[in-house]
C-alpha positions, 0 to 999 in steps of 0.5 A: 491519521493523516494529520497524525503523519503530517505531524511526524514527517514535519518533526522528522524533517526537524530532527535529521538532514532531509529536506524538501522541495517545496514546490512539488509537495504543494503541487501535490496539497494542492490537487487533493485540496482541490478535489476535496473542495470539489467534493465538499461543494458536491455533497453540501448543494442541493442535488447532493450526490455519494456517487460522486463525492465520496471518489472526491473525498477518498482519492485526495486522501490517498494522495496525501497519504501514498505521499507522506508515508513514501517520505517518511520510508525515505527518512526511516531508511536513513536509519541503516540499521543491518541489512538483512537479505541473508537471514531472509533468504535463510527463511525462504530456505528453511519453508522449502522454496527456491526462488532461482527454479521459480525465476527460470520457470517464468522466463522460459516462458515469455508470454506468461511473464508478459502476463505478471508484467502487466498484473504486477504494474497495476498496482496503482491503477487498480487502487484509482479504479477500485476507489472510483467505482465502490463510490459508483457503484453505492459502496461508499463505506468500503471506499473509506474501509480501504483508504484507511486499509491501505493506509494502516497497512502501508504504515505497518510495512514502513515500520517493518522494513525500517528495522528489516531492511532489505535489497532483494533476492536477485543480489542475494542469490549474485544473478545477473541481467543474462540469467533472467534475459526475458524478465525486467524487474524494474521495482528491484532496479529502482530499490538496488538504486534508491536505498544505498543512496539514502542509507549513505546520506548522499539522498537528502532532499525530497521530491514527491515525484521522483520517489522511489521504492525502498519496501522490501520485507513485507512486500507492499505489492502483496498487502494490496494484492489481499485489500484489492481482493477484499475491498472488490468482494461486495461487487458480486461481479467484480469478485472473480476478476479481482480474484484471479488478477490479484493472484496473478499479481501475487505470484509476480511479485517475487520476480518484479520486485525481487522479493522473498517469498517470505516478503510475501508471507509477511504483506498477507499477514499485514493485509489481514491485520490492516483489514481487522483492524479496519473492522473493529473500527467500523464496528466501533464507529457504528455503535457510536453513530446509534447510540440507543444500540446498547440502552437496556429497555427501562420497565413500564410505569404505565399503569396497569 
């Protein structure tokens, strides 16, 4: 799959204006180049251990993938088909649900936006631990279920927002800094920066540290949200912070990302297409791996 990505993320370099800044691109290969060797070395020696060279295999996977996929987000984008902010605040009109009463709730109360802050800030950070610890802890297959997960999600999401292109509700709804004093929702500032340049062709050259967030419809907060909750669930101990902290993260998403709530709606769905996709996979590659699994058992010739 990542191959796959490389493939096209070079062919689109080809085909349009954008180009790269070369050196933090292998900065970036070079890392996940070096913990996969690391790994590589640890699983083929003598005291081969998974605790340690699955993290080793699953994180540089991760890396190249959060990497080609944000750049490619950026060269989709460049497509400036129409903005549909309208029809998506539209939607969350229709289902009932109004974003200003949900944003004056939280910022009458700066302690519980402290709260969303920290749960909707630790997006990557739970993605790192989690990656770890299923690795520590003998879970080495649902370690490589939510590095493919993630992936087949955020490609998913991509694609979505390239032909549903979005800014955010607070534009939509013409709020200012002075009607939410205690939020700051700095993702939506990132996108209301980031996009336009991109969709008006001043953004052409690509720097995998300097990228930032143009995903609006599904948010890609909530498809992690539901794959963080899924991927920790083995870990009996683990299931009831995980639980709860990614509901929290959930419920923050609207306010720090500047989402519908049909953003929302919309990454649960990925999440739960990504995630069944991800089991038919392991189903399929269990049965090739146990090839006597589906053999009928032949009549005896022995004689009698």
């Amino acid at each position: 799959m990542i191959a796959a990505m490389l493939v096209v993320f070079l062919g689109a370099l080809l085909l349009t204006d954008f180009r790269v800044r070369a050196g933090s691109y292998l900065i970036v290969a070079a890392v996940a180049g070096l913990y996969g060797s690391f790994g590589y070395f640890k699983m083929t020696s003598a005291d081969s251990d998974p605790r340690i060279y699955v993290p080793l295999f699953v994180l540089p996977q991760i890396f190249c993938v959060a990497m080609l996929l944000a750049s490619l987000g950026y060269i989709a984008a460049a497509a400036n088909l129409p903005m549909q902010d309208a029809n998506l605040l539209a939607f969350d009109r229709f289902l009932g649900l109004d974003f200003r009463a949900y944003l004056d709730f939280a910022n009458d109360r700066p302690i519980l936006i402290g709260v969303l802050a920290k749960a909707y800030n630790s997006i990557w950070l739970q993605l790192f631990a989690l990656l770890s610890l299923l690795g520590l802890v003998g879970h080495y297959q649902r370690a490589a279920e939510l590095v493919l997960a993630f992936a087949t999600g955020l490609i998913v999401t991509t694609g979505i927002s390239t032909l549903v292109p979005a800014t955010g509700v607070y534009g939509a709804l013409g709020l200012l800094p002075a009607d939410y004093s205690h939020v700051e929702p700095s993702v939506y500032y990132d996108t209301l920066r980031e996009l336009p340049l991109v969709r008006n062709g001043t953004t052409r050259l690509l720097d995998p540290f300097e990228l930032g967030p143009l995903l609006t419809f599904p948010s890609f907060h909530a498809v992690s949200a539901a794959l963080y909750v899924w991927a920790c669930w083995p870990i009996r101990w683990l299931r009831g912070v995980g639980l709860i902290w990614n509901s929290v993260m959930l419920a923050a998403t609207p306010i720090g990302g500047g989402h519908y709530f049909v953003d929302v709606i919309a990454g649960l769905v990925v999440a739960a297409v990504s995630i069944h996709a991800v089991n038919r996979v392991g189903r399929y590659l269990a049965r090739s791996a146990d090839p006597l699994r589906n053999v009928s058992p032949q009549p005896s010739t022995a004689a009698t």
